[in-house]
N, C-alpha and C positions, 0 to 999 in steps of 0.2 A: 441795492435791490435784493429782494428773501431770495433765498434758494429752498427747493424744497423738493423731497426722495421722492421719486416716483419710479417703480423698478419697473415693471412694465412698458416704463416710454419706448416707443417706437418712433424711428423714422420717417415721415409723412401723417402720423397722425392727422387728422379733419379738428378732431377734438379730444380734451384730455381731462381726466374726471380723479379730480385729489381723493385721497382715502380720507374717511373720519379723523384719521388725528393727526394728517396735513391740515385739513379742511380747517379743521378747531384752531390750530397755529396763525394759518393764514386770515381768517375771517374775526375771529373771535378775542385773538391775543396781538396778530398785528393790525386789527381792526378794515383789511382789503376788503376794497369796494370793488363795482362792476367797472371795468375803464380800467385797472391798474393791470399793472407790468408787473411780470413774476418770470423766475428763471428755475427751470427742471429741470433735474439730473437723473440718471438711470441707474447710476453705479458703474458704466459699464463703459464709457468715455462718452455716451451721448447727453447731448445738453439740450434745449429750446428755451427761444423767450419765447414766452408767450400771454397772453391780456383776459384779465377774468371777465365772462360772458354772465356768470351766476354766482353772486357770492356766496352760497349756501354753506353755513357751518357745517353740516357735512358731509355734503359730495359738492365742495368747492366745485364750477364745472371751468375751463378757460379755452380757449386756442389760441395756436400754435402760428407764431409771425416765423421764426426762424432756427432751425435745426441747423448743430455745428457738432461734428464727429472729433473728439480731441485726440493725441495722439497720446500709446501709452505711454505710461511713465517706467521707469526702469524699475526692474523686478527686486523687491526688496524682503527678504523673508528670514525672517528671526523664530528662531523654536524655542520657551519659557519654560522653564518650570514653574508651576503657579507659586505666586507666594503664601504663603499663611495667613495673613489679610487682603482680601478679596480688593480692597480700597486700590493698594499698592498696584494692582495690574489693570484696574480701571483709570488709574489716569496715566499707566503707563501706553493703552490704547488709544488711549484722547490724543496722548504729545507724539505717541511713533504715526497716528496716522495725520495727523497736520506737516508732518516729515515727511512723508511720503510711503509709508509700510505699504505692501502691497498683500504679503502672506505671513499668517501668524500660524506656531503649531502649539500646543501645551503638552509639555514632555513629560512621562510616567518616570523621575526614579526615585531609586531605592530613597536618596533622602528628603523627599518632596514631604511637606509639613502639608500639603492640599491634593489631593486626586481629584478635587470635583471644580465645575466652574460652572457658571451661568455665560452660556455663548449667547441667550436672548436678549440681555444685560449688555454684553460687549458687545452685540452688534448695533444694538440704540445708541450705543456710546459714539461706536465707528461712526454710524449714521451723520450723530448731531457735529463730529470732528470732522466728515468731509465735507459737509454744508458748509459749516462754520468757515474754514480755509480755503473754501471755493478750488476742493478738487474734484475733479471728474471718474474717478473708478475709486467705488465702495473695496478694502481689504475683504481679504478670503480669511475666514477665521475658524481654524480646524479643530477638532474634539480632542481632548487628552490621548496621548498617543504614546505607545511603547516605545523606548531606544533603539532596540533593536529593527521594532517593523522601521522606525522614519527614517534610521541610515539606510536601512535597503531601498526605502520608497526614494530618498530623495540622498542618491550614492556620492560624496566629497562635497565635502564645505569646510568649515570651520567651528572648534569647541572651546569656549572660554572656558577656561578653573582654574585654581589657585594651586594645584599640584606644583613642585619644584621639575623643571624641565631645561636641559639645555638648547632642544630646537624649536622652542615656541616661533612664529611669526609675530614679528611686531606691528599692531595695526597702524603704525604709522606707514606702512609701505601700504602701496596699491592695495586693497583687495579683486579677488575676483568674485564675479557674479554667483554669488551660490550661498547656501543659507549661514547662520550661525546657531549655535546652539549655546543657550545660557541656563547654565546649572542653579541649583534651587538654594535655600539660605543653609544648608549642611553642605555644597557643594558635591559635584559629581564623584562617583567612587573610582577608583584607579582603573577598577574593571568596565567603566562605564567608559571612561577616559578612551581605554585601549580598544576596546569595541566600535566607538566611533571612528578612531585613527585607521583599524582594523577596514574599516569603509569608504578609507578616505580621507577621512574628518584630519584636518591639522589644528593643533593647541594654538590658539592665541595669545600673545602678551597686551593684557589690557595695563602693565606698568605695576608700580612697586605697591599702589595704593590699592586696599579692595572695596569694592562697589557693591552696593546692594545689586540686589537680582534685578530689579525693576529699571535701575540708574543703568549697572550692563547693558540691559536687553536695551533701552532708548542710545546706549551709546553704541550699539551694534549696527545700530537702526541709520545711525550718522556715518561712521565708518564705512555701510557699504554704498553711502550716496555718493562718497567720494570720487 
């Protein structure tokens, strides 16, 4: 059965009226008629089935047979540097959020090759990967952000880089619930390094091999499922 965004859903809704480019998906591309079964998701853990009343391409109209409140899933949040192709972090959102990402930041340093990103971009992306995996809570996906302000904002977690260190943690042990932070394709500067430690942050050992930014940040994504 389609799944399709509706952020607005509400619990008891009477009736529920798709947006123009639900509507066009539903009517137009998957061809629903009046009598079918369609499943809505809020973003937010709420879900309904529910049966089209008016197929209209678009203000699809439907109601609502049954509302189910899903429970959250565990708090999963990675901070990026963007990469230098835009490409490389749009499917790195498609695969962390079928994983289960819950919170993404994009992190300002000094050797970031992108300061800019399109979050309109990522969140159609997020969008079509929570449908697509049949999860119930859309990821929060925050503006480029300084070092400094996000270890204050969000004080101990974890910083991958390549610097030589004798007390990294190795992610094969537990992690605990708290963010990661994955440095950009120059890797983060010692001073960026000891600034986050400075906050908290502990070095991670991602192992002898190094990882793209994007490969990182998806395997940061798996490490704190653990």
């Amino acid at each position: 059965m389609a799944i399709f965004y509706l952020p607005e859903l509400k619990q008891h809704a009477k009736e529920i009226l798709l947006n123009e480019e639900e509507s066009k998906h539903c009517v137009r591309v998957l061809r629903a008629k009046e009598g079918d079964n369609l499943t809505l998701v809020n973003g937010k853990g709420l879900s309904a089935q529910a049966i089209i009343i008016d197929a209209n391409p678009k203000k699809c109209k439907a109601q609502p047979k049954e509302f189910t409140i899903h429970p959250a899933t565990k708090d999963i949040h990675v901070a990026v540097c963007p990469t230098k192709n835009a490409d490389r972090m749009e499917w790195f959102i498609e695969k962390a959020v079928e994983l289960g990402l819950t919170k993404v930041t994009f992190l300002m340093a000094k050797n970031n090759e992108r300061n800019l990103i399109n979050i309109e971009r990522l969140e159609k992306i997020a969008i079509s990967a929570m449908k697509q995996s049949k999860r119930y809570y859309l990821p929060e996906i925050l503006p480029m952000t300084r070092i400094d302000t996000f270890t204050a904002n969000f004080p101990s977690g974890y910083i991958a880089h390549c610097h030589e260190e004798g007390d990294k943690h190795p992610v094969l042990q537990t992690l605990t619930n708290a963010p990661i932070m994955i440095g950009p394709e120059g890797d983060f500067t010692r001073d960026e390094v000891e600034l986050a430690k400075k906050n908290g942050y502990v070095s991670l050992d991602f192992g002898s091999f190094r990882l793209r930014t994007e490969t990182a940040a998806l395997a940061a994504v798996f490490y704190l499922l653990k």
